[in-house]
C-alpha positions as CSV (number, residue, x, y, z in Angstrom):
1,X,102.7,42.7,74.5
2,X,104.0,39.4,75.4
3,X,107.1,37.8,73.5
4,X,107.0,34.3,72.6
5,X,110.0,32.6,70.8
6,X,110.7,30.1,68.4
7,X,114.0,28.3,67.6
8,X,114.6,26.8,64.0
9,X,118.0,26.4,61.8
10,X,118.4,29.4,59.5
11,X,117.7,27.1,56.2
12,X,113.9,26.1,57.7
13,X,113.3,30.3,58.3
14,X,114.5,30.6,54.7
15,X,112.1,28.1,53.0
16,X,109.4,29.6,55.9
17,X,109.6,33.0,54.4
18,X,109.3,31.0,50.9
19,X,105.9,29.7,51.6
20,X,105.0,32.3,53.6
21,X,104.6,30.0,56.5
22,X,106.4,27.7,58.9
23,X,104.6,24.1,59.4
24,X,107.1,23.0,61.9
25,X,110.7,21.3,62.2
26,X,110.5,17.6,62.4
27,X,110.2,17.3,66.2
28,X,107.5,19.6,65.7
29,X,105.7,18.1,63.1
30,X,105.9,14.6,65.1
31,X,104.5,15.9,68.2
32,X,101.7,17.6,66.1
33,X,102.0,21.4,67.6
34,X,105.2,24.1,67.1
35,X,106.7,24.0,70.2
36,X,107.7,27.9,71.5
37,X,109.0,29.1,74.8
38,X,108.9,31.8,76.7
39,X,111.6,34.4,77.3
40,X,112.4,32.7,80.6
41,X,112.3,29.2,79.1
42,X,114.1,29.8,75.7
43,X,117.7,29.6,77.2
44,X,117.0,25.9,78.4
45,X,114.9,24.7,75.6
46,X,118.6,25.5,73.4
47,X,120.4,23.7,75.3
48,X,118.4,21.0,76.0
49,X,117.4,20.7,72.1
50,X,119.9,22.4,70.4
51,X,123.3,22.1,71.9
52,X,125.9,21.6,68.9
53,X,123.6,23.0,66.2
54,X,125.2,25.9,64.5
55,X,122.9,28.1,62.0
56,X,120.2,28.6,64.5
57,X,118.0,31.6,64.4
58,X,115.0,32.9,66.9
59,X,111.9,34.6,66.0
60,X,110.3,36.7,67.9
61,X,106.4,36.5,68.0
62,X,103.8,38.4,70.0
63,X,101.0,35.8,71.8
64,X,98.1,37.9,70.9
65,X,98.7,37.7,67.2
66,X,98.5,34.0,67.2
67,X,95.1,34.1,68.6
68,X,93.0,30.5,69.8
69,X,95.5,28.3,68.2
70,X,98.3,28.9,70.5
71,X,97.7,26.6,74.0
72,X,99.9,27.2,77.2
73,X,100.5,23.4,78.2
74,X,102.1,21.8,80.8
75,X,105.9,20.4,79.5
76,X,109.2,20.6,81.2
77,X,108.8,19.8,85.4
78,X,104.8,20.9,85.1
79,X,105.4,24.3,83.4
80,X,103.2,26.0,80.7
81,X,104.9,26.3,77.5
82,X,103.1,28.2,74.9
83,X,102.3,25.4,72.1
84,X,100.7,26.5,68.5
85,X,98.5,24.1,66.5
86,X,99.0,25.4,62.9
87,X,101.1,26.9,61.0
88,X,103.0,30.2,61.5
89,X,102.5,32.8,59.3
90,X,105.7,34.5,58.7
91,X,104.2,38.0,58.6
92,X,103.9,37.2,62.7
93,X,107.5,37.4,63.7
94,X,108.3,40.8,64.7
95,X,111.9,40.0,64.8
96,X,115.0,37.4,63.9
97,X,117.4,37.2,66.1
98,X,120.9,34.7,65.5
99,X,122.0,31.9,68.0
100,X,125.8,31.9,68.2
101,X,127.0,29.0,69.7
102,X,128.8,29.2,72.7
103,X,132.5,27.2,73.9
104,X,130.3,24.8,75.0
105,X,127.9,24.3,71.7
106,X,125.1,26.0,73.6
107,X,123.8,28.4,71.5
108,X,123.1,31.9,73.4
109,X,120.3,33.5,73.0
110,X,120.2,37.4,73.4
111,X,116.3,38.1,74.0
């Protein structure tokens, strides 16, 4: 299995599990793909994108479920982030994990 992950305030999990699916968050939805990160990636893309946001959550996904509309495209310095054009089903996350933030406002992730 490979892990995949997924940052997102607690309230857009919430109304995910409402509809069943998560579109996007606004970033997300402007750039046209949900942008995920690997385990080795995921520590930076929080505190790049979401240093000082409190109520964050991570989900855990497995690539393989996603099938052909997750992409691995180059981002960040030329590396290959995992990208997925469509929605997430919410029957995909095999786990949510919390983001406490740190002294800093860098939320820590424990993958």
């Amino acid at each position: 299995m490979t892990a995949i992950y997924k940052i997102l305030t607690r309230g857009e999990w919430r109304q995910a599990q409402q509809q069943g699916q998560f579109t996007g968050s606004a970033v997300d939805l402007k750039d046209g793909f949900i942008h995920l990160s690997t385990a080795a990636q995921a520590q930076e893309t929080a505190q790049k994108h979401f240093r000082d946001q409190g109520d964050l959550v991570v989900l855990e996904l497995e690539t393989e479920a996603l099938g052909p509309a997750l992409r691995w495209e180059p981002s960040r310095g030329g590396a290959l982030f995992p990208h997925l054009y469509g929605p997430l089903a919410t029957g995909h996350v095999l786990r949510v994990l919390d983001a406490p933030l740190d002294a800093e406002g860098i939320p820590r992730l424990s993958l």
